[in-house]
N, C-alpha and C positions, 0 to 999 in steps of 0.2 A: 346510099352512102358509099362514098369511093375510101378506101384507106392506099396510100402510097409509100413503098417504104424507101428515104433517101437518104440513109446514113444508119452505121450499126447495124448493116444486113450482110451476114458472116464475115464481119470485123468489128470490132471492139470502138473503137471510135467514133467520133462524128455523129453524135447519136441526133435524128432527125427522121419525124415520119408526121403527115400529113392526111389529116382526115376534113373531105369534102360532105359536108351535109345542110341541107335547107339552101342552098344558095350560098353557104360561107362556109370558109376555110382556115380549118384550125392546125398552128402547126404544134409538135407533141417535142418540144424540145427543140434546140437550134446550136448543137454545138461543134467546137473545131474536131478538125479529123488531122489524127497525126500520123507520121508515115514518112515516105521517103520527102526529102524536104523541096525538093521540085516538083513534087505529084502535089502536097499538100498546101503551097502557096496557091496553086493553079484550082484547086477541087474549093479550098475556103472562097475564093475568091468568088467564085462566078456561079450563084444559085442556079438548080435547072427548076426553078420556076421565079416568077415577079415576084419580089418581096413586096412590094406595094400591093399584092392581092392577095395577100394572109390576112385575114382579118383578127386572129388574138392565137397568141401563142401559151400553152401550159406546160410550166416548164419543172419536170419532175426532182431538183437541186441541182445544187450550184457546181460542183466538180466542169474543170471548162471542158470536156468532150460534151457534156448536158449544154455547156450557156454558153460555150464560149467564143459561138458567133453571132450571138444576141446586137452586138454593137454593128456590124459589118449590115446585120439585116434591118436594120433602123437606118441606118449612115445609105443604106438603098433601095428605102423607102416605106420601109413600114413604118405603122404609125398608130396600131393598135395597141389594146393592152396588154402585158405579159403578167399572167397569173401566175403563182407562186405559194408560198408560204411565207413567213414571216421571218422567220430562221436565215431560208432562200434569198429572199430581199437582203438581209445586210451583210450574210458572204459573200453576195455578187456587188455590193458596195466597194469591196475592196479588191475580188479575186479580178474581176472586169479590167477596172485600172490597173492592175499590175499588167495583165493582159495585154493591156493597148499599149501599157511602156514597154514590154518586153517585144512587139512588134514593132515599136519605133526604134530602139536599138536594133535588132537584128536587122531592121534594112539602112540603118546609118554604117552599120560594119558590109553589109552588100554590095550597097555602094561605092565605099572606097575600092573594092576588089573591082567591081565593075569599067569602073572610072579609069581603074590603071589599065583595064584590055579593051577600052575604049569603045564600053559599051551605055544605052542610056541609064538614065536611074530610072527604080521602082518607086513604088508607090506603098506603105505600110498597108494592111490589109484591114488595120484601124489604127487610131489615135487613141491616147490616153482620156480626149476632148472628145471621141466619137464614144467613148465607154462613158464617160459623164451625162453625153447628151441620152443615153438606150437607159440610163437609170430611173429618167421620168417615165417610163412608160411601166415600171413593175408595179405591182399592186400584192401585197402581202394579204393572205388569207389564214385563218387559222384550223389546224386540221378539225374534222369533222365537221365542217359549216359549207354546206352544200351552197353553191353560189351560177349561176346563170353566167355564161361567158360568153353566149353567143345565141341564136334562135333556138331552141328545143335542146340546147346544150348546156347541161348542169353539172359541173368539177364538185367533188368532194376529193379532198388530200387525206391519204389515210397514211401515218407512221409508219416508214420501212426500214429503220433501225439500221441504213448505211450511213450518211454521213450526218449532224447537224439542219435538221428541217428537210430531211428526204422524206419523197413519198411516193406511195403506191399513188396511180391517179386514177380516181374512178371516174369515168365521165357517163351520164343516162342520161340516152338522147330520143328524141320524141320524132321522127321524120313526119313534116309539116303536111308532104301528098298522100301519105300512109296513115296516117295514125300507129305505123309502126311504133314499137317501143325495145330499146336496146340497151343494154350495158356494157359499155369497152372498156377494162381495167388494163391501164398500161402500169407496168409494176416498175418504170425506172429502172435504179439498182436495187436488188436485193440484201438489202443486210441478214446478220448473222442472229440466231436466237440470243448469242451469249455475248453480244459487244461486252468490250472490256466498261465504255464511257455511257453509252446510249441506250435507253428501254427495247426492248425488242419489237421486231416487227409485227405489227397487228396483223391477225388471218382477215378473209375473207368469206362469202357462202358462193353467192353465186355470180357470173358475169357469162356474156354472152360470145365476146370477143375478147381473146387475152393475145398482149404483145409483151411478151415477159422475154427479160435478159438471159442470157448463158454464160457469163465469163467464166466460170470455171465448173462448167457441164461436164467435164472429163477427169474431175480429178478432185479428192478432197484435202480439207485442208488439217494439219494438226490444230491440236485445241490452243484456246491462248494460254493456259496453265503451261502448256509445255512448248510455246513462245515463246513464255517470258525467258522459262528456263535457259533455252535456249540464247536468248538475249544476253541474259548473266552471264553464260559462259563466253562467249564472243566479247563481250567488257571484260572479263576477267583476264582471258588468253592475251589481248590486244594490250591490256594495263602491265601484263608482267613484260612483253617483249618492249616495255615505253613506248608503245606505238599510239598513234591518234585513230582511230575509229569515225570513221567516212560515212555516214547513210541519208541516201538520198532521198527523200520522204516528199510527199504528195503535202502540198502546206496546209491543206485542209482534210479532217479526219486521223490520217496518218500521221503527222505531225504529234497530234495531240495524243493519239494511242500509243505511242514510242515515250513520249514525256511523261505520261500520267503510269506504265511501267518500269519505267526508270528510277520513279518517284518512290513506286513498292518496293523495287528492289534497292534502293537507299535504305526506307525505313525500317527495313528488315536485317540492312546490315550485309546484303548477298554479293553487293558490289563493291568497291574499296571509296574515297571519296576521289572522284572523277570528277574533272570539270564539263558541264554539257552546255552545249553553246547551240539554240535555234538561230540558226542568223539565214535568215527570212524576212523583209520587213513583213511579205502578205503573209507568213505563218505567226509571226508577230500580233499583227492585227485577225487574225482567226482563230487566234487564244483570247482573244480580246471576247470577240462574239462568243464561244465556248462558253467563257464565264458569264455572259449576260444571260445564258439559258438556262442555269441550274436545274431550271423544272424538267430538262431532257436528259437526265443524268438518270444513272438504275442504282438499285439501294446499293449495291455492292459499291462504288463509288462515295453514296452517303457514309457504310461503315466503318471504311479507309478513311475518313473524313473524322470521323468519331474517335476512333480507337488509334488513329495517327497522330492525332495533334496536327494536322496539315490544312494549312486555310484553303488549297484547292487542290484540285488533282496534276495542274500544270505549275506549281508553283513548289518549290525544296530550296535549302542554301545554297547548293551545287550548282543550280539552272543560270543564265545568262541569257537575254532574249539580244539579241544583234541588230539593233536598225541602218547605220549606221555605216556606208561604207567604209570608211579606215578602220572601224572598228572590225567588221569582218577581213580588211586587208593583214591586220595585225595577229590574227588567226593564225596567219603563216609561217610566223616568227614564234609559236608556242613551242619550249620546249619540254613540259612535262604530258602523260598520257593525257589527253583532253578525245570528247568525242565533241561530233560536229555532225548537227541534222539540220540539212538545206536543203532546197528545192530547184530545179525540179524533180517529180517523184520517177520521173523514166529520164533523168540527168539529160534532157535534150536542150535546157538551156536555163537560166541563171545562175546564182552564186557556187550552184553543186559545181559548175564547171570549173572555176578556179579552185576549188579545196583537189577536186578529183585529180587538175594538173597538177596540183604542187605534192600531193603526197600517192597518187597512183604507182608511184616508180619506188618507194618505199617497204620494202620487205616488213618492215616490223607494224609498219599500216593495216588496217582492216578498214573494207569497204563492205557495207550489209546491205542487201538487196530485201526490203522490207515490203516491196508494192508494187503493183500486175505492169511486167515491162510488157508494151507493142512490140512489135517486132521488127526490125531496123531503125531499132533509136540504140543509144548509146548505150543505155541500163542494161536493156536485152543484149548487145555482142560481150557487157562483163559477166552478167549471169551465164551466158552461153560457154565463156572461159578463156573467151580471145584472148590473144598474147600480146596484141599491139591494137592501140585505139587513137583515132585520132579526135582533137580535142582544139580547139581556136585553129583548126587546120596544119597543124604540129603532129608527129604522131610522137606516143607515148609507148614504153615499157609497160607494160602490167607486174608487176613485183607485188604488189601490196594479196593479201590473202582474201581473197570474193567467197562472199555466203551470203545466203539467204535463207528469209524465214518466211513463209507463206500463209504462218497461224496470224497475220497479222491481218490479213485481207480482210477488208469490211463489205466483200461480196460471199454473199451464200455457195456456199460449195458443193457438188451435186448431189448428196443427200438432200441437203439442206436445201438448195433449189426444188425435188423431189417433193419436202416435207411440205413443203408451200406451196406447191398447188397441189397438194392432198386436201387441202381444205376447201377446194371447188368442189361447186357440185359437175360430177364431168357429164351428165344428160343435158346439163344447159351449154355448158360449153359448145360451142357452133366451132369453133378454129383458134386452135392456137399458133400463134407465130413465135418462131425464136427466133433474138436479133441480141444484138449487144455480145456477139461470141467470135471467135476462130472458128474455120469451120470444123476441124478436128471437137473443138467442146460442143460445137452444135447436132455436129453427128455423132456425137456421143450418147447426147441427152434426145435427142429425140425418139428412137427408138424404147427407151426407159418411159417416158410421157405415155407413149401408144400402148404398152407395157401395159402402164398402170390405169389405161381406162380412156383417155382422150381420142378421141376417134379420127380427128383431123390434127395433125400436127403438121405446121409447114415452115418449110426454113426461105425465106424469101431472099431473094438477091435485090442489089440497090437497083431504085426503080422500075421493082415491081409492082403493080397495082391490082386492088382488089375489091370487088361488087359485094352489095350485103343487100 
């Protein structure tokens, strides 16, 4: 068995790795890498291997670094099936197409620039029509149903409590010339024991081969009790100066953790009555999905349900869901406190960017940094504290007040990455890989693994390959 690692090897993105066994080839995720915006056209674009010789892809959720060149590798010739969950299947129903619209805008605005220095046009890196066509090939499974995806290759999706239908992915595989027998548990994202919305992630005993995530191997996160808090006070500061409140939210997970808290702190009375506006259509419709899962919600959610009088966790008077563009252009025109949660969650492109231009240069403004910026996208130079940002190619004043809350992250933080693979057993353990990290949280956390009993830790670089 070969494993290859081609994306999320000491970086956060593009999460992609590739395991060769029995004769087929299975890939562990297929998603976009984000980054400087000419490295990142050029790296999605051009697989370094055939897409036409994957034979089934297992895709650990929907978040687009996970899926979000699912369509690109179809559109170039795969034609296999993409396993999943059931969750997974109708996030990527919607997150996909946004995806492939939001590709086809940015090279319609490209090419005008192009066009005027007299250079050719691009080509989108998908279509909205290529996201449509990669939707035939997923197949929803349900956790714990162990399922055959390939020769001697058996998926079970075990619950990991980041976002809506995430999962640990265990796969035991059988090598055909061995009668070896294996366990590779790739764990995705890691969620948090204590999500505000979603059940906690199930443990594990034992796996032979772990490729587990690090996004925040370096640093831990405060609780969401003093998240929320936090939140409150940023609506409150923001409301007395009449200012609008900016945060730019991940349309799936984040979205709906920022809503379903805003929700408590209504009905508790902690905030004043603010107008809250998602104008997102795709976080529009991944409230939609939210609410079709009920059964993924943690009592703490049923309680608030009970003892609020609240028919959902994403629903109160105050909310406004935005489809609609005049309706989000009219946003612009509000003159009383209102807050505004749009996407994208690292502001690198949709609606976030028009709310950001028109009120970034606003003193009495608040923008909140609620979710993991990369590093040379836009989110990351305000967290960072730039004083000038450019925006539709315009630069901007920074005036408006930049904060962030970190208790919001629906990744495990290094305790809590820690706490979960303490439930390995580490004699079985053969190697573990960290991928999904900066290398600062990678070489954080690996030395603590070794630490605590793993005897091979390895931090891999993209494509590197490894014998079992």
């Amino acid at each position: 068995m070969r494993l290859t690692f081609f994306g999320a090897a000491r970086e956060v993105t593009g999460s992609m790795h590739l395991i060769e066994v029995n004769g087929k080839r299975i890939l562990l995720d297929c998603g976009l890498f984000q980054g400087h915006r000419a490295d990142t056209y050029e790296r999605n674009l051009h697989f370094p291997f055939d897409p036409a010789s994957i034979d089934a892809v297992v895709l650990s959720h929907a978040h687009i670094d996970h899926s979000g060149n699912l369509p690109n590798l179809c559109k170039k010739g795969f034609n296999g099936n993409i396993w999943c969950t059931s969750a997974t299947r109708n996030l990527c129903t919607y997150m996909l197409m946004d995806s492939g619209h939001i590709h086809e805008q940015d090279v319609a605005y490209l090419n005008k620039q192009r066009q005027k220095r007299g250079e050719p046009p691009v080509e989108p890196l998908y279509t909205q029509l290529d996201a449509r066509t990669s939707l035939q090939y997923f197949i929803g499974v349900g956790f714990h149903r162990p399922t055959l995806v390939a020769d001697g290759v058996e998926v079970t999706f075990i619950p990991a409590g980041h976002i809506l239908g995430a999962a640990f992915v265990q796969l035991d595989i059988r090598e055909a010339s061995t009668g070896k027998r294996r366990r590779l548990l790739f764990s995705g994202d890691i969620g948090r024991p204590t999500s505000p919305i979603l059940r906690s992630p199930e443990c594990f005993d034992y796996a032979d081969i772990v490729i587990m995530e690090s996004t925040y191997g370096d640093r831990l996160h405060e609780s969401y009790d003093d998240a929320r808090k936090r939140l409150r006070d940023v609506v409150n500061k923001t409301a007395r100066r009449h200012g609008k409140l900016i945060i730019p939210a991940f349309a799936v997970g984040r979205t709906q953790e920022i809503v379903y808290a805003l929700n408590q702190l209504d009905a508790r009375g902690d905030i004043p009555d603010i107008r809250v506006f998602v104008d997102s259509p795709l976080a529009v419709n991944a409230t939609d999905v939210f609410r079709m899962h009920p059964e993924a919600w943690n009592e703490e959610v049923q309680q608030f349900l009970m003892e609020g009088n609240r028919r959902s966790p994403f629903d109160y008077p105050q909310i406004e869901y935005v489809r609609e563009t005049r309706r989000s252009k009219q946003l612009n025109n509000l003159s009383t406190p209102a807050i505004i949660i749009s996407a994208n969650g690292m502001a690198e492109n949709g609606r976030i960017l028009h709310h950001l231009k028109n009120n970034v240069e606003d003193a009495r403004n608040s923008v909140l940094i609620v979710s993991f910026q990369a590093e040379h996208t836009l989110g990351r130079r305000l967290q960072d504290g730039a004083k000038e940002v450019r925006i539709f190619g315009e630069t901007y004043t920074v005036r408006a007040n930049v904060e962030s809350i970190e208790g919001y992250s629906a990744h495990a933080d290094q305790n809590e990455l820690l706490a979960w693979a303490d439930t390995l057993d580490r004699g079985r353990v053969q190697r573990l890989f960290l991928v999904h990290g900066e290398p600062q949280a990678i070489d954080a956390l690996a030395p603590l693994l070794q630490e605590a009993g793993f005897a091979d830790v390895t931090t891999p670089e993209r494509g590197d390959s490894f014998e079992f």
